[in-house]
mmCIF file as gemmi writes it, N, C-alpha and C atoms, coordinates in Angstrom:
data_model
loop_
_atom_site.group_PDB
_atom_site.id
_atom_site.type_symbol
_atom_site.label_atom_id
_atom_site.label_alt_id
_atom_site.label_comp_id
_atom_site.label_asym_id
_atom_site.label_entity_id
_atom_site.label_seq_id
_atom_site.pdbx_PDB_ins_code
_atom_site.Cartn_x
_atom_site.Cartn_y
_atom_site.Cartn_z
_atom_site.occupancy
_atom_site.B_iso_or_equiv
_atom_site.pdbx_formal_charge
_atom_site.auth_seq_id
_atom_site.auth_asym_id
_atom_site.pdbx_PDB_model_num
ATOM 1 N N . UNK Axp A 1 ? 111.968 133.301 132.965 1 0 ? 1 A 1
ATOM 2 C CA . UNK Axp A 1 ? 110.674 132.981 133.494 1 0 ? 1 A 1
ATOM 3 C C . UNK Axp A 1 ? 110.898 132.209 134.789 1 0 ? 1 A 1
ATOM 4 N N . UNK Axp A 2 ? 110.123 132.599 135.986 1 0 ? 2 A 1
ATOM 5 C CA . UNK Axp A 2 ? 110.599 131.696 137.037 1 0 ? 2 A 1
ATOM 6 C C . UNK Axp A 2 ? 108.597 131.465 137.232 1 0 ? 2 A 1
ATOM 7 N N . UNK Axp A 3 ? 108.706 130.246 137.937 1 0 ? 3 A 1
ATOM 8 C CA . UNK Axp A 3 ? 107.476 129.728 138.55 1 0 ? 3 A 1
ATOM 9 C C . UNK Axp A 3 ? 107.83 128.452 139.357 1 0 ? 3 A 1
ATOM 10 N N . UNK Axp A 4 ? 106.946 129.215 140.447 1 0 ? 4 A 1
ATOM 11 C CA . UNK Axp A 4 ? 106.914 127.806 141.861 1 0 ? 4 A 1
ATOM 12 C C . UNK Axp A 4 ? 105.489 127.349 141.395 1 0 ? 4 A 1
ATOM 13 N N . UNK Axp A 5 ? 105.493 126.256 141.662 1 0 ? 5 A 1
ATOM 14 C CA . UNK Axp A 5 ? 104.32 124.972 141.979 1 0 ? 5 A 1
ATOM 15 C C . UNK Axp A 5 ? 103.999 124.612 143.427 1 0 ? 5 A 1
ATOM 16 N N . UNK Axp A 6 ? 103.349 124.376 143.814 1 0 ? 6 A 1
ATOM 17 C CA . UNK Axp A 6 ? 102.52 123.888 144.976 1 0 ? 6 A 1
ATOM 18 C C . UNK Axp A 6 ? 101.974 122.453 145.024 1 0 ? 6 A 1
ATOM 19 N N . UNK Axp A 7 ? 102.181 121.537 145.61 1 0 ? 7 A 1
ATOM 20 C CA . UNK Axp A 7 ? 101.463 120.214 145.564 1 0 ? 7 A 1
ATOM 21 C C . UNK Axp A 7 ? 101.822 119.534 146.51 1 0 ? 7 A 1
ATOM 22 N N . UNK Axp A 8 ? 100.64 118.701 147.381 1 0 ? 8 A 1
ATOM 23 C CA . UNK Axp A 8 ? 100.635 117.66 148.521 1 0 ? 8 A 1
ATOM 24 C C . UNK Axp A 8 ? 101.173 118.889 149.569 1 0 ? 8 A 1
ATOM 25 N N . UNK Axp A 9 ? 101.005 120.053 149.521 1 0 ? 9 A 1
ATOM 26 C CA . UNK Axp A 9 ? 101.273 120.356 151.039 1 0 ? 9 A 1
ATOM 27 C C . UNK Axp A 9 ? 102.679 121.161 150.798 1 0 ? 9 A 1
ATOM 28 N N . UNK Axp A 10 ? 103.57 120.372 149.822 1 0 ? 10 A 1
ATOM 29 C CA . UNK Axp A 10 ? 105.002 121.172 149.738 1 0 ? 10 A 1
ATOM 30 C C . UNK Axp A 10 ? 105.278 121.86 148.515 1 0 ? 10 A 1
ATOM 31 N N . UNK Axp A 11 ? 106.336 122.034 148.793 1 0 ? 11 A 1
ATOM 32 C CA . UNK Axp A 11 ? 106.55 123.521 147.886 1 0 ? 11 A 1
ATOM 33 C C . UNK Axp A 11 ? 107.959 122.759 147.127 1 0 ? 11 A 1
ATOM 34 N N . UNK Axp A 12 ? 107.79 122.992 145.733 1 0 ? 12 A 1
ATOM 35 C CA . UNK Axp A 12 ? 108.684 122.446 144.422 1 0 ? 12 A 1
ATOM 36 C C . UNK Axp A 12 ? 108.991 123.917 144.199 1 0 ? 12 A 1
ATOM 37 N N . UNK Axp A 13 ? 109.824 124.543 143.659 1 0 ? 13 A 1
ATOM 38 C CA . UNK Axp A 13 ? 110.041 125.522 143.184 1 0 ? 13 A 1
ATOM 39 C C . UNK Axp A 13 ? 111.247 125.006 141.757 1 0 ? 13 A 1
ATOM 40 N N . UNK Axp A 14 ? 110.666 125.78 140.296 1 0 ? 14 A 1
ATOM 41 C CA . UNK Axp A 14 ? 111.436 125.727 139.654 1 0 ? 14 A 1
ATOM 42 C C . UNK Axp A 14 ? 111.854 126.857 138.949 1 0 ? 14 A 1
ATOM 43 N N . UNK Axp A 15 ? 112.618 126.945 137.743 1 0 ? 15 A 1
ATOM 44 C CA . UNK Axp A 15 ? 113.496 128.032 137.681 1 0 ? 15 A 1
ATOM 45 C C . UNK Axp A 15 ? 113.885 127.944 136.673 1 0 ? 15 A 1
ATOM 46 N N . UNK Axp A 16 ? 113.518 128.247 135.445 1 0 ? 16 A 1
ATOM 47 C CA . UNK Axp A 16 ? 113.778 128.403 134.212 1 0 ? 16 A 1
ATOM 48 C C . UNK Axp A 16 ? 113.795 130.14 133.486 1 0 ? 16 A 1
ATOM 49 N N . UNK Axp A 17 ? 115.163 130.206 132.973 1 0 ? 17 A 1
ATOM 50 C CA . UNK Axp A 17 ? 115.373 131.794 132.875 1 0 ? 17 A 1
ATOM 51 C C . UNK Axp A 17 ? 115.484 131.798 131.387 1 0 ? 17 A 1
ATOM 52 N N . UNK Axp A 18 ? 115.813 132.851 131.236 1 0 ? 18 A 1
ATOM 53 C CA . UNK Axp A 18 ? 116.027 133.817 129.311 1 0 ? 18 A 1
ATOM 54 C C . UNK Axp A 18 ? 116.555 133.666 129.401 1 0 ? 18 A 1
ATOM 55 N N . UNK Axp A 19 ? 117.182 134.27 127.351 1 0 ? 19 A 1
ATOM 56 C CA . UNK Axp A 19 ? 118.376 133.358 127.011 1 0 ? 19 A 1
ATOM 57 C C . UNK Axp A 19 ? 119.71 134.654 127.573 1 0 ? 19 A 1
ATOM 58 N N . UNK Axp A 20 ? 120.933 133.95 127.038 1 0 ? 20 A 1
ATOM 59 C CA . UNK Axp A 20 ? 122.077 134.132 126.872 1 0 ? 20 A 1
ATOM 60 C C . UNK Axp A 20 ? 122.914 133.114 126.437 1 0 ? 20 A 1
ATOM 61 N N . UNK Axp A 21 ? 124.12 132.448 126.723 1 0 ? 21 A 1
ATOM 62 C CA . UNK Axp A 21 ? 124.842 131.777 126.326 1 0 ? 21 A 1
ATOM 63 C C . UNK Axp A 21 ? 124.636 130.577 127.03 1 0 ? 21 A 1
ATOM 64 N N . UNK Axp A 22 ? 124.522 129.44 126.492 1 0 ? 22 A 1
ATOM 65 C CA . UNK Axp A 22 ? 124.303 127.83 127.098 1 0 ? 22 A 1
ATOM 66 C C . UNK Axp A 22 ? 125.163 127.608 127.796 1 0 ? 22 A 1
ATOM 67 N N . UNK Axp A 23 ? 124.088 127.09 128.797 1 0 ? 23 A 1
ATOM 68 C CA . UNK Axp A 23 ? 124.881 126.577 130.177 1 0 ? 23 A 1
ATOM 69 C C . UNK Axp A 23 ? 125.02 127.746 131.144 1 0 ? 23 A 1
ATOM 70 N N . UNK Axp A 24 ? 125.059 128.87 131.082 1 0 ? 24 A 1
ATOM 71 C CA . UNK Axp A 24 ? 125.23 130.611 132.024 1 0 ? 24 A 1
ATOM 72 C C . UNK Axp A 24 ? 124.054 130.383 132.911 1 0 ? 24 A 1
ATOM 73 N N . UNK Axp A 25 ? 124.452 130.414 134.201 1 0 ? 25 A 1
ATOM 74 C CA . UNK Axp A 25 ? 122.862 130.446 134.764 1 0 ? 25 A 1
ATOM 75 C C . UNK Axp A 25 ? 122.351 132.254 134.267 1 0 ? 25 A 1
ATOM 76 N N . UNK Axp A 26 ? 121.064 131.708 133.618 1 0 ? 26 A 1
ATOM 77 C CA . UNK Axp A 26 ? 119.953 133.238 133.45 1 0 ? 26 A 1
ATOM 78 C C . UNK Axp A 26 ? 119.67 132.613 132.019 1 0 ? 26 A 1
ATOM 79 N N . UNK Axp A 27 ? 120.205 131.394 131.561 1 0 ? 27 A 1
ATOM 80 C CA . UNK Axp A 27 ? 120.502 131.637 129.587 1 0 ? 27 A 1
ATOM 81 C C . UNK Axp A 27 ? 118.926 130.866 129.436 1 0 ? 27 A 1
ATOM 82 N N . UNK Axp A 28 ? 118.654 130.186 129.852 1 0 ? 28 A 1
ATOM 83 C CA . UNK Axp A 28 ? 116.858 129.332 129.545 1 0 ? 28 A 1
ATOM 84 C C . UNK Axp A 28 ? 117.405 128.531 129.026 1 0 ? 28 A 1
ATOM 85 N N . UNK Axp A 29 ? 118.614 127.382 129.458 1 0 ? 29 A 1
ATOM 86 C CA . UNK Axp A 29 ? 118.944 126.37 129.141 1 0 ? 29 A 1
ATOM 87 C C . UNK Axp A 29 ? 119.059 125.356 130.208 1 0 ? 29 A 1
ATOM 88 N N . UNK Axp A 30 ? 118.559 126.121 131.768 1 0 ? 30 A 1
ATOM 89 C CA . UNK Axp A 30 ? 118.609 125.639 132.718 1 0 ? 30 A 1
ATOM 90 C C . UNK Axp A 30 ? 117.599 125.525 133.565 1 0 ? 30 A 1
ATOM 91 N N . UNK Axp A 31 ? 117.379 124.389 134.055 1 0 ? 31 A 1
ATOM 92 C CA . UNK Axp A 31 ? 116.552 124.544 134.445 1 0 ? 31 A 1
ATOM 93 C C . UNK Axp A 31 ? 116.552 123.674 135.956 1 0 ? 31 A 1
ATOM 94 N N . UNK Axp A 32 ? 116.298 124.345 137.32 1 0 ? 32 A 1
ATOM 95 C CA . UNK Axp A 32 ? 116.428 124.306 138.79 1 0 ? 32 A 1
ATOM 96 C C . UNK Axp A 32 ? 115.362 123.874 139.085 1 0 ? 32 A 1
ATOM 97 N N . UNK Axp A 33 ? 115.256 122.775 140.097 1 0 ? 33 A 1
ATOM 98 C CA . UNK Axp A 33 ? 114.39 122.031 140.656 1 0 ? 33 A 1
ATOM 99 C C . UNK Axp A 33 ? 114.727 121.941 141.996 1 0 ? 33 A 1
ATOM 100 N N . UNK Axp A 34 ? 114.418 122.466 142.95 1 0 ? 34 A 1
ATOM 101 C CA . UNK Axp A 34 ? 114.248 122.182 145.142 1 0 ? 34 A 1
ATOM 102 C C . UNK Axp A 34 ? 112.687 121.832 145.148 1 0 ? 34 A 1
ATOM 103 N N . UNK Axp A 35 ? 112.831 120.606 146.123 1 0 ? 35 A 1
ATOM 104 C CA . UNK Axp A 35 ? 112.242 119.932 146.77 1 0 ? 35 A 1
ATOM 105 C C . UNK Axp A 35 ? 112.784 119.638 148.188 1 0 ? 35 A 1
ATOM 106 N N . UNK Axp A 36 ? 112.17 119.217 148.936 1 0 ? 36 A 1
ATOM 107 C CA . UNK Axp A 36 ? 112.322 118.537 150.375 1 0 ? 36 A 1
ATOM 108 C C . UNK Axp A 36 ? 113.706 117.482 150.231 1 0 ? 36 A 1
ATOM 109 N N . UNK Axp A 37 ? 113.862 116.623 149.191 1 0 ? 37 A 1
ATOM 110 C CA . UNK Axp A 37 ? 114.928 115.881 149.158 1 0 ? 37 A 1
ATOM 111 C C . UNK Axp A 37 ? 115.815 116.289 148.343 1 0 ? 37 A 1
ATOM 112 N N . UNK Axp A 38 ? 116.139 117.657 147.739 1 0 ? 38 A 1
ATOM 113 C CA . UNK Axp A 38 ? 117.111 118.337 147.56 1 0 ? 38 A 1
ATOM 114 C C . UNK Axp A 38 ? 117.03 119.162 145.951 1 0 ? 38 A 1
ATOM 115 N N . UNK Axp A 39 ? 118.375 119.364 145.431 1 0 ? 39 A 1
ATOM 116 C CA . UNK Axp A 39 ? 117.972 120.233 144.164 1 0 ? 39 A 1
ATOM 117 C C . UNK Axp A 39 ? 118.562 119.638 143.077 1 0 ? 39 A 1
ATOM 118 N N . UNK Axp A 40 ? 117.459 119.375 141.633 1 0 ? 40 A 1
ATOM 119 C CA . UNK Axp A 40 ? 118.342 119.185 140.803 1 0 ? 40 A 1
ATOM 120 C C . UNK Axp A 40 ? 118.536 120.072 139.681 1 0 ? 40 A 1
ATOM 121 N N . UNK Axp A 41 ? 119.305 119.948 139.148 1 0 ? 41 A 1
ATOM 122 C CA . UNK Axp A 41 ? 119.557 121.015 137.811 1 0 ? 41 A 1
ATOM 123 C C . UNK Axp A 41 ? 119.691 120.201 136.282 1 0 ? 41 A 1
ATOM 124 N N . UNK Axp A 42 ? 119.037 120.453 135.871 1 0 ? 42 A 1
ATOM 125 C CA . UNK Axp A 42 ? 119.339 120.592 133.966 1 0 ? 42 A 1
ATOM 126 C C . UNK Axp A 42 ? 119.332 121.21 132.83 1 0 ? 42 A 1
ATOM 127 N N . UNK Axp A 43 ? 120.68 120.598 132.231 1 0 ? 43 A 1
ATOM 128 C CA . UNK Axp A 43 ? 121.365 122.377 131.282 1 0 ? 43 A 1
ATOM 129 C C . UNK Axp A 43 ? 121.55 121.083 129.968 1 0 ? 43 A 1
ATOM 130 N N . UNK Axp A 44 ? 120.556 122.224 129.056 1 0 ? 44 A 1
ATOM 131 C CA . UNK Axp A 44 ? 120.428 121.263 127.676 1 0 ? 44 A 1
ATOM 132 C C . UNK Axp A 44 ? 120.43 122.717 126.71 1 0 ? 44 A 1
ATOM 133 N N . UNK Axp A 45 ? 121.085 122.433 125.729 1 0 ? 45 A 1
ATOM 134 C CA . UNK Axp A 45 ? 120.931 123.516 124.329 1 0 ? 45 A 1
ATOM 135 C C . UNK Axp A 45 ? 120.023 123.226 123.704 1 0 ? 45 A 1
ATOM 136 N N . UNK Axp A 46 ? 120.074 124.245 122.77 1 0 ? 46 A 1
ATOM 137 C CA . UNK Axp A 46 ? 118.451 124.303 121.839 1 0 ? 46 A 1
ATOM 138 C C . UNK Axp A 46 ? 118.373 125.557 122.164 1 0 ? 46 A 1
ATOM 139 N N . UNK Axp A 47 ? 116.976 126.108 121.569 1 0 ? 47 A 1
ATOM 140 C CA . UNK Axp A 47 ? 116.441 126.839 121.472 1 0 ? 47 A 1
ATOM 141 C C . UNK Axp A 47 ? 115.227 127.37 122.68 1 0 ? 47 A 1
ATOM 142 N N . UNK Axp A 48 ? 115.726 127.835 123.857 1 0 ? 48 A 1
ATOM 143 C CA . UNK Axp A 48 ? 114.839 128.04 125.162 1 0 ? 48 A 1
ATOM 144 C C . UNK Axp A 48 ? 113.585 128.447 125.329 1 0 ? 48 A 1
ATOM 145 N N . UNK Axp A 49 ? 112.961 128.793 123.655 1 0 ? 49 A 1
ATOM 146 C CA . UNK Axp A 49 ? 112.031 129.323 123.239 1 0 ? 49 A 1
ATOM 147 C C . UNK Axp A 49 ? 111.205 128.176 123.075 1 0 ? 49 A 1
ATOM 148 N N . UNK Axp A 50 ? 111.612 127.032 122.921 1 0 ? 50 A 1
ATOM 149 C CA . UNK Axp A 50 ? 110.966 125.871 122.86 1 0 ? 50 A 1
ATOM 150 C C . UNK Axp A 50 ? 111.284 124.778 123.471 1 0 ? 50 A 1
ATOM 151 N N . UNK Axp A 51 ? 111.501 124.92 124.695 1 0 ? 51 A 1
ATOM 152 C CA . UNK Axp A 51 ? 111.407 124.112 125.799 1 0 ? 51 A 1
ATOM 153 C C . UNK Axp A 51 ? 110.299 123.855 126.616 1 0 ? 51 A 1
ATOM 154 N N . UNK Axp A 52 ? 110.404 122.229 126.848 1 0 ? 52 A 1
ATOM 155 C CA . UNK Axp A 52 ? 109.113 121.61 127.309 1 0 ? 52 A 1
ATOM 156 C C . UNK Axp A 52 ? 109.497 121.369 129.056 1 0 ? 52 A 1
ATOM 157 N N . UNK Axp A 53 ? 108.85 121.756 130.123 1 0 ? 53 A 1
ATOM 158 C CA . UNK Axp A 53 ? 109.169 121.16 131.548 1 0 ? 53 A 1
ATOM 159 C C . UNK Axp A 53 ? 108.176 120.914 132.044 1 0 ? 53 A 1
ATOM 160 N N . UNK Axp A 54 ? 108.135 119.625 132.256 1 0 ? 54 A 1
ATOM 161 C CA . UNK Axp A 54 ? 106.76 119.084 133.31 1 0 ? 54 A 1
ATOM 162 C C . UNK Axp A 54 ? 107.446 118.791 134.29 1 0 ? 54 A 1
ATOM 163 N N . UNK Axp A 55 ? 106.705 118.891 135.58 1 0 ? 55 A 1
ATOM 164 C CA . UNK Axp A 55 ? 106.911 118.499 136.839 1 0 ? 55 A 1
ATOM 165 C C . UNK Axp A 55 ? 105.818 117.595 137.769 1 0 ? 55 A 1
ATOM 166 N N . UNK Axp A 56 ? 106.175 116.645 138.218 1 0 ? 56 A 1
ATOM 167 C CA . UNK Axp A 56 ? 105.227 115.545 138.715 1 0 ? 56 A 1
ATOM 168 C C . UNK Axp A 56 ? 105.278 115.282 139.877 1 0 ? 56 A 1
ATOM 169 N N . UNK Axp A 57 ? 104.715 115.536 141.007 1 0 ? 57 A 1
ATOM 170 C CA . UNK Axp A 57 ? 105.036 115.313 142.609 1 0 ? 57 A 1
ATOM 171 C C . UNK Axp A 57 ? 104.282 114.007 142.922 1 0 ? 57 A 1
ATOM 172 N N . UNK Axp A 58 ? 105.166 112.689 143.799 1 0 ? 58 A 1
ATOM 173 C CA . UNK Axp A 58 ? 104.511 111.913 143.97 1 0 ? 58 A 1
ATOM 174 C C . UNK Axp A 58 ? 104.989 112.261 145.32 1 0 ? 58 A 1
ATOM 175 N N . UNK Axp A 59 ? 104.243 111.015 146.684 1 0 ? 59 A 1
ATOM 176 C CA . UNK Axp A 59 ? 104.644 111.081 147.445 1 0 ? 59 A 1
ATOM 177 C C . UNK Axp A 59 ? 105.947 110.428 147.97 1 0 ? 59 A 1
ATOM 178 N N . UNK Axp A 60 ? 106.935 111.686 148.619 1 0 ? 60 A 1
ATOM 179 C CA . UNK Axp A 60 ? 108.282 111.233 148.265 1 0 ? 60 A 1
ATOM 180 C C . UNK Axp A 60 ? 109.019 111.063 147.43 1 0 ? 60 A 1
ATOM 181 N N . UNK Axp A 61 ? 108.864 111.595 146.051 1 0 ? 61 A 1
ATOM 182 C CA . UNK Axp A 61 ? 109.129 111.397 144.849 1 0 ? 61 A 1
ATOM 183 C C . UNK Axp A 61 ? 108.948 113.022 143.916 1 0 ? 61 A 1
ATOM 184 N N . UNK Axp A 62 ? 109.893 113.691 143.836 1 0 ? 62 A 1
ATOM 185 C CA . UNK Axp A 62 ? 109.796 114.597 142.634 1 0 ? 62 A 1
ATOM 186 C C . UNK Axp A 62 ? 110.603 114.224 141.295 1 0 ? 62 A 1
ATOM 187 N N . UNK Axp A 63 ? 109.746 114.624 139.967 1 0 ? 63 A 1
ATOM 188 C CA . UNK Axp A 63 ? 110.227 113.671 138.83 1 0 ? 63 A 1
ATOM 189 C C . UNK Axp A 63 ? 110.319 114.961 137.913 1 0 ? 63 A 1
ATOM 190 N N . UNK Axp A 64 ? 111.1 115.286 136.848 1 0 ? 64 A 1
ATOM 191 C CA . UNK Axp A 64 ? 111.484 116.6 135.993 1 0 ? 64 A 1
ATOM 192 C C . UNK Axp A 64 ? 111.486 116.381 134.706 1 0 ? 64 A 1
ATOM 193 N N . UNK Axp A 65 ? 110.539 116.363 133.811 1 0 ? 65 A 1
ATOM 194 C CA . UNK Axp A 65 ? 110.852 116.147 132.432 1 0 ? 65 A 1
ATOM 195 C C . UNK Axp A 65 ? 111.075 117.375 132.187 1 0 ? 65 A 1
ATOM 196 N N . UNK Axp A 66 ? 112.393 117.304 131.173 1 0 ? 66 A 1
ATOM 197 C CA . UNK Axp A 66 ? 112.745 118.612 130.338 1 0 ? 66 A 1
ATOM 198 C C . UNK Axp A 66 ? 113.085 118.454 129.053 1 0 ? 66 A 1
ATOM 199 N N . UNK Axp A 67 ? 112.467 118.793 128.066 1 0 ? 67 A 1
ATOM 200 C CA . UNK Axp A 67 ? 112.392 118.554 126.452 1 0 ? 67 A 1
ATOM 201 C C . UNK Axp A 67 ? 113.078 120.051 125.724 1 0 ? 67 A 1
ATOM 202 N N . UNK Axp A 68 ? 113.837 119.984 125.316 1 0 ? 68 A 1
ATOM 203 C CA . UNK Axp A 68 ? 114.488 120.934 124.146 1 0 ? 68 A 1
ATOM 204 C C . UNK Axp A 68 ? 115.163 120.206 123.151 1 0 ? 68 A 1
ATOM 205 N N . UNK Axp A 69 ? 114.376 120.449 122.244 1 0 ? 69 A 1
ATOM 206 C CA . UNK Axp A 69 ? 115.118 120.163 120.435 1 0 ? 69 A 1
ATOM 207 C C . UNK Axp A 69 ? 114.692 118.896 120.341 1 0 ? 69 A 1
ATOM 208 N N . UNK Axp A 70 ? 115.314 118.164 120.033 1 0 ? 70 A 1
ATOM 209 C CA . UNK Axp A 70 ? 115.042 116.543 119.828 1 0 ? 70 A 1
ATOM 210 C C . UNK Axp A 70 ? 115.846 115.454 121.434 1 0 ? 70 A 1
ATOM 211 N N . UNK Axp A 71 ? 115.869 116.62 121.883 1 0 ? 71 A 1
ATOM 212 C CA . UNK Axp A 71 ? 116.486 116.396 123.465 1 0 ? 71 A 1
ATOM 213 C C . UNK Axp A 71 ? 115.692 115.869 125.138 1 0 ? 71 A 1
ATOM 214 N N . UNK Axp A 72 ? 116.046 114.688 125.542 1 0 ? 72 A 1
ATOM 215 C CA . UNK Axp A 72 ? 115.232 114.782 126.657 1 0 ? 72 A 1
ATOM 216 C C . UNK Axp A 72 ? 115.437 114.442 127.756 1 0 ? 72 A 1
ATOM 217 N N . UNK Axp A 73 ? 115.547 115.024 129.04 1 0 ? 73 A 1
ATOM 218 C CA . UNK Axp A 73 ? 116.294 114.792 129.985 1 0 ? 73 A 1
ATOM 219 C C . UNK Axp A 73 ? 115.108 114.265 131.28 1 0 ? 73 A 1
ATOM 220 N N . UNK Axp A 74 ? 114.949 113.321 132.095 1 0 ? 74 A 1
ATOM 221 C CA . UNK Axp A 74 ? 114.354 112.812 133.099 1 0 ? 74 A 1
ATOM 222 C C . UNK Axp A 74 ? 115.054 112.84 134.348 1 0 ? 74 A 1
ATOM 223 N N . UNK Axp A 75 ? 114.797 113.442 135.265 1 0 ? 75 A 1
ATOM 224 C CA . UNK Axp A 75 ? 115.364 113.514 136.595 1 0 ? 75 A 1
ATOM 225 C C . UNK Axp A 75 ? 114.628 112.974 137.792 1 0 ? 75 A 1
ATOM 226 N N . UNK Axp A 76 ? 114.585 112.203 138.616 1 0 ? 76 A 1
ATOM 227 C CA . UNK Axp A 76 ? 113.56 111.65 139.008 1 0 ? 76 A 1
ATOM 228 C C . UNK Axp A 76 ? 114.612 111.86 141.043 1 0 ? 76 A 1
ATOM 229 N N . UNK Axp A 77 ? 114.421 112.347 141.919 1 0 ? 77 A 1
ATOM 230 C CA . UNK Axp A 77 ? 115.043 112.798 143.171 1 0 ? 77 A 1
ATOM 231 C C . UNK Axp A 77 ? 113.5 112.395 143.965 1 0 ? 77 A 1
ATOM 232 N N . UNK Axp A 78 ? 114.288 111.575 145.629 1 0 ? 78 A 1
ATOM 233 C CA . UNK Axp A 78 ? 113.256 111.553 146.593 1 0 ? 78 A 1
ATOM 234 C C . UNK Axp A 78 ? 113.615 110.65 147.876 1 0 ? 78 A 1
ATOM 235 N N . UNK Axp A 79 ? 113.16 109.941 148.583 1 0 ? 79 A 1
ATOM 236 C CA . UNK Axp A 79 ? 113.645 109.116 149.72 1 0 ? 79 A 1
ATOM 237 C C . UNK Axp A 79 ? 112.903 107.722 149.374 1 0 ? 79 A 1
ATOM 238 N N . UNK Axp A 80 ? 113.45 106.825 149.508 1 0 ? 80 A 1
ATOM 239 C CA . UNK Axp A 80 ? 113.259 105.213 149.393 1 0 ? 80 A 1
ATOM 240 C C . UNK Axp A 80 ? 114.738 104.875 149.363 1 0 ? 80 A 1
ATOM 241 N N . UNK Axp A 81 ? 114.358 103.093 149.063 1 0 ? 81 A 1
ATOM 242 C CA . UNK Axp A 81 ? 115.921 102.494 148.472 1 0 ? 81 A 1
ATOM 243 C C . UNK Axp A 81 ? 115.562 102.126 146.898 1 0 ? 81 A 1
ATOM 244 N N . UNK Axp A 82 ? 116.686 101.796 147.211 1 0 ? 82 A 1
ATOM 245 C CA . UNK Axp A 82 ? 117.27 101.071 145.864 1 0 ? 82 A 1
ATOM 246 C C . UNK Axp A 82 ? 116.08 100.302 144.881 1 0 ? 82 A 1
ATOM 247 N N . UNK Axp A 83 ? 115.049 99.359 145.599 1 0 ? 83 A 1
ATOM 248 C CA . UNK Axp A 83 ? 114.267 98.736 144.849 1 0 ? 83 A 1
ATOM 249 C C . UNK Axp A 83 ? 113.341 99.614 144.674 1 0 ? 83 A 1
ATOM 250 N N . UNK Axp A 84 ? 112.371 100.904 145.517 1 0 ? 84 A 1
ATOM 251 C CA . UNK Axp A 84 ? 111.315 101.693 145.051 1 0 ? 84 A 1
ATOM 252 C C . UNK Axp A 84 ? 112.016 102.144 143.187 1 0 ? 84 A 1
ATOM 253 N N . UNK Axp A 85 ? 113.292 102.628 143.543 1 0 ? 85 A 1
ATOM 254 C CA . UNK Axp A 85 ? 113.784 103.309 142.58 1 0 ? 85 A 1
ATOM 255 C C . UNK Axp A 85 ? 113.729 102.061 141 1 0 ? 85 A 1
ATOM 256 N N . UNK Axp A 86 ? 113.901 100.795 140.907 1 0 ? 86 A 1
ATOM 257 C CA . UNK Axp A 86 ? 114.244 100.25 140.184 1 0 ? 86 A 1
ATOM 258 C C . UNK Axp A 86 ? 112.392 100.275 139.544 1 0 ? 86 A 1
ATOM 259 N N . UNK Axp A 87 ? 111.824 99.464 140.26 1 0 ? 87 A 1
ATOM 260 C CA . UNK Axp A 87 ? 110.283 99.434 140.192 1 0 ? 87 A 1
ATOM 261 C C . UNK Axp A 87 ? 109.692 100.922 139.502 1 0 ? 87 A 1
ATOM 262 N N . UNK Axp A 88 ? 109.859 101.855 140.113 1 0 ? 88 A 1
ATOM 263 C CA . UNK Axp A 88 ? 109.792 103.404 139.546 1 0 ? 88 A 1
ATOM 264 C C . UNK Axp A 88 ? 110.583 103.254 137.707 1 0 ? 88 A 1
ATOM 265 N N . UNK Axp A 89 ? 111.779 102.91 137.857 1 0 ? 89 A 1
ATOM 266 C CA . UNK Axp A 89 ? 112.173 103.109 136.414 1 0 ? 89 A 1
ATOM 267 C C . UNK Axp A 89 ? 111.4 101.915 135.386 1 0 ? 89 A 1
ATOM 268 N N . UNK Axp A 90 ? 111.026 100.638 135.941 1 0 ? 90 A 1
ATOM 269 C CA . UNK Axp A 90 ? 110.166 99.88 135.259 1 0 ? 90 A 1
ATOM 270 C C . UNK Axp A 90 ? 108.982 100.256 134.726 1 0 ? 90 A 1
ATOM 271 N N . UNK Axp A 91 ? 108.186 101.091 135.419 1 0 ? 91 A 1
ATOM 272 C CA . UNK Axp A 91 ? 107.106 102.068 135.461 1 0 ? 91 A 1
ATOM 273 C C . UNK Axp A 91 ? 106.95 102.792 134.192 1 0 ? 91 A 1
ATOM 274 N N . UNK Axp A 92 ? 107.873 103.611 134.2 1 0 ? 92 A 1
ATOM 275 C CA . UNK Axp A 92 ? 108.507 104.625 133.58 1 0 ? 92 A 1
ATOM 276 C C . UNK Axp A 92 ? 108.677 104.319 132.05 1 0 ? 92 A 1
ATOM 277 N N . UNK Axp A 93 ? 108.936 103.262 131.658 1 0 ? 93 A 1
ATOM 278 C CA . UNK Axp A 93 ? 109.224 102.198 130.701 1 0 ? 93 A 1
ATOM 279 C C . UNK Axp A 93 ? 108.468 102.06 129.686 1 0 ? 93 A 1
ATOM 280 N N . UNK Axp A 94 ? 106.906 101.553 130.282 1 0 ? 94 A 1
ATOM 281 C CA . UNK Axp A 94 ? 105.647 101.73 129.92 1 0 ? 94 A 1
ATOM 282 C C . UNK Axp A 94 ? 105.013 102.489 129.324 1 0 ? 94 A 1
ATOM 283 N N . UNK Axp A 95 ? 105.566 103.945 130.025 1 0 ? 95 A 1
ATOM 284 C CA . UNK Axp A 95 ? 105.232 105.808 129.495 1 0 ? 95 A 1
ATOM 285 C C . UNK Axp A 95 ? 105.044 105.078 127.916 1 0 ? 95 A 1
């Protein structure tokens, strides 16, 4: 399954495929994230049939939840320093 998103003007594109063997790019254990401040990737097992991916655009800020099995991976890529980022994970905390 592939699907781009649209938000604030720019373009997120992500990338989640069918199965095959974990970890293979194409297997739906992976899952590709480009943005303006670059690309991230996450490769989790389970069952690809039941995988969760939200995607959240802030400004300057793209954030990746990816849920498979009892599994959960947060990726959070963008431009600031060091303290936006700390403040952001305090945030986050709260969820």
């Amino acid at each position: 399954m592939r699907f781009i998103v649209l938000a604030a003007g720019m373009s997120i594109m992500a990338i989640t495929s069918g199965p095959a063997g974990a970890g293979e790019p194409g297997d739906g254990h992976t899952t590709v994230v480009q943005d303006e401040n670059g690309t991230s990737v996450i490769t989790q097992s389970g069952d690809p049939a039941q995988v969760e991916v939200k995607i959240e655009k802030e400004p300057g800020r793209t954030t990746v939840y990816r849920r498979s099995g009892g599994n959960t991976a947060i990726v959070t890529q963008g431009t600031g320093n060091a303290q936006d980022m700390l403040d952001w994970l305090r945030k986050q905390q709260g969820r």
